[in-house]
N, C-alpha and C positions, 0 to 999 in steps of 0.2 A: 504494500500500500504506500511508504513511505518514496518508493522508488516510481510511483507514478504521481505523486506529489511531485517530485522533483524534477518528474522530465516536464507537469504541465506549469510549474513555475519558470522551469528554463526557456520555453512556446513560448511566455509570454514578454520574458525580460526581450527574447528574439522579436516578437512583433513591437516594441515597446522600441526597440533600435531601429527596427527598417522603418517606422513613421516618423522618428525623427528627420531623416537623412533624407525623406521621400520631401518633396514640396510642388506645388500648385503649379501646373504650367501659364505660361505666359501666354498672351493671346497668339504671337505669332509661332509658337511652337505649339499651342493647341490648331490653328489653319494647317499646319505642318502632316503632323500627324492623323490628322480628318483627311487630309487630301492622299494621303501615300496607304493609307485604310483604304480609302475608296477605290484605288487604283489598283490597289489586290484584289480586293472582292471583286472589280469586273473583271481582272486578267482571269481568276480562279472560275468565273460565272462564265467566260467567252472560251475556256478550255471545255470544259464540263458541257458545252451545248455543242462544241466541234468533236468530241468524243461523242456524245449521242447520235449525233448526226452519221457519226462514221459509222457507228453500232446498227442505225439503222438501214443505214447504204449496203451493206456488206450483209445483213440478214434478209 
């Protein structure tokens, strides 16, 4: 018992560290990262519909 006390106190000192060191992005670093999202999800959306296509050409 005392050995899972200890590992969810060490959880927490760990998440207690990474929200320090974590901070709020900026506006032009949040446009950054929206725009390089977006541009995945269609590359990943424009594979996925050229593989079905091909899936169906070939069946």
């Amino acid at each position: 018992m005392k050995d899972a006390i200890a590992k969810l106190r060490s959880f927490g000192l760990e998440c207690v560290r990474v929200l320090r060191v974590t901070k709020k992005p900026t506006k032009p670093e949040y446009k950054t990262i929206v725009k390089a999202s977006a541009i995945g999800m269609a590359l990943i959306g424009m594979l996925g519909f050229l593989v079905a296509m091909a899936k169906n050409y070939v069946v």
